[in-house]
C-alpha positions in Angstrom: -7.2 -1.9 -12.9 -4.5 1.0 -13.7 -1.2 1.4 -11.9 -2.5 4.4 -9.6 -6.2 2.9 -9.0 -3.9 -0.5 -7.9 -1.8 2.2 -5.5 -4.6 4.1 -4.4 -5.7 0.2 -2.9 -2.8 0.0 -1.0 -2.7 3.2 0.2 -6.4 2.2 1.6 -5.6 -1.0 3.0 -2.5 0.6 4.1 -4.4 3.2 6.2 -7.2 0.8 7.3 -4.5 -1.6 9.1 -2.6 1.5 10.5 -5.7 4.2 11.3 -3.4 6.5 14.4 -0.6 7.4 11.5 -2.3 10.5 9.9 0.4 11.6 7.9 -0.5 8.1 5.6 -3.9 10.2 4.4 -4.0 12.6 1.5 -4.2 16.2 2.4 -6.4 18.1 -0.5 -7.1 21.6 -0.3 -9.0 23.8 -2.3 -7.5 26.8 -4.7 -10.2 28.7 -6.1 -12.5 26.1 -7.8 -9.7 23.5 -7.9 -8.6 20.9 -5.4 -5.3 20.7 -5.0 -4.2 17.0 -4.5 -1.3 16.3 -1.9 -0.6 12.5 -1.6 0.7 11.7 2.2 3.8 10.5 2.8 5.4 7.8 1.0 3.9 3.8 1.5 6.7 1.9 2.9 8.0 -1.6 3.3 6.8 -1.5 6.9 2.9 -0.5 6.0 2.6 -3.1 3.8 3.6 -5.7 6.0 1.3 -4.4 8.3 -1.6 -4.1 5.7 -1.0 -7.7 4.8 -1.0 -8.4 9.2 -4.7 -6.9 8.6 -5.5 -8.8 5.5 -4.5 -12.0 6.1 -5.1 -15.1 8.8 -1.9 -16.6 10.3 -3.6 -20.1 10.8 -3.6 -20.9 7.0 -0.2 -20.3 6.2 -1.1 -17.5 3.8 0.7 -14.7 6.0 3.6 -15.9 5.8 3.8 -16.6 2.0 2.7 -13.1 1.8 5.5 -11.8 3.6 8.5 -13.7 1.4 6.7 -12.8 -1.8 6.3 -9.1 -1.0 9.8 -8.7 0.6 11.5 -10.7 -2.2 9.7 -8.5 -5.1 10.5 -5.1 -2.9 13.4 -3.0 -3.7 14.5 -1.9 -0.9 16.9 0.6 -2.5 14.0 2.4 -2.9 11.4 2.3 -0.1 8.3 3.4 -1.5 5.5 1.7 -3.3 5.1 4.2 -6.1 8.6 3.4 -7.1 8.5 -0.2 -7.0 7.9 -2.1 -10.8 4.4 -2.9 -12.3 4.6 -6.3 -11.2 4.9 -5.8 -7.5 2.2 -2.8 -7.7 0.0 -5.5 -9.8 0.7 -8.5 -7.1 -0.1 -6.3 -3.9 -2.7 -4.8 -5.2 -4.6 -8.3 -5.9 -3.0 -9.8 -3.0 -4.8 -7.2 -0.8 -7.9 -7.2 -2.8 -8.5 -10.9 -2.2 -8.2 -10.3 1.6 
């Protein structure tokens, strides 16, 4: 899987465990024969925790292990998920896709 089709999964589950927050979804619009892609706004620390709420089952311990690995990998100096390295992209992505 490439780096964007790993983000575009996030951004997915991301909007499936938060469906009320349109500004999440990507706003396209059409110039002449083109479509003009506009991402929405930035994933955060805070939709990923709640994608991984969504994804996960608290019973088997899982959640929680999900939580400190994400939050330990994150850099919160910068608080989007398209600027966070390949190996946190690459873990979330298959963390989410197992779920």
């Amino acid at each position: 899987m490439t780096r964007q089709e790993q983000l575009d999964l996030i951004r997915a589950a991301c909007i499936e465990a938060n469906p009320s927050d349109t500004t999440l979804r990507d706003q396209n619009s059409w110039q002449g024969l083109q479509i003009k892609r506009k991402y929405g706004r930035p994933i955060r620390l805070a939709d990923v925790l709640l994608a991984i709420t969504k994804a996960t089952n608290p019973i088997d311990g899982k959640r929680a292990d999900a939580f400190l690995d994400v939050i330990e990998r994150y850099d919160l100096r910068k608080d989007d998920s398209t600027m966070q390295s390949d190996e946190w992209v690459a873990f979330l992505a298959d963390l989410l896709a197992k779920n």
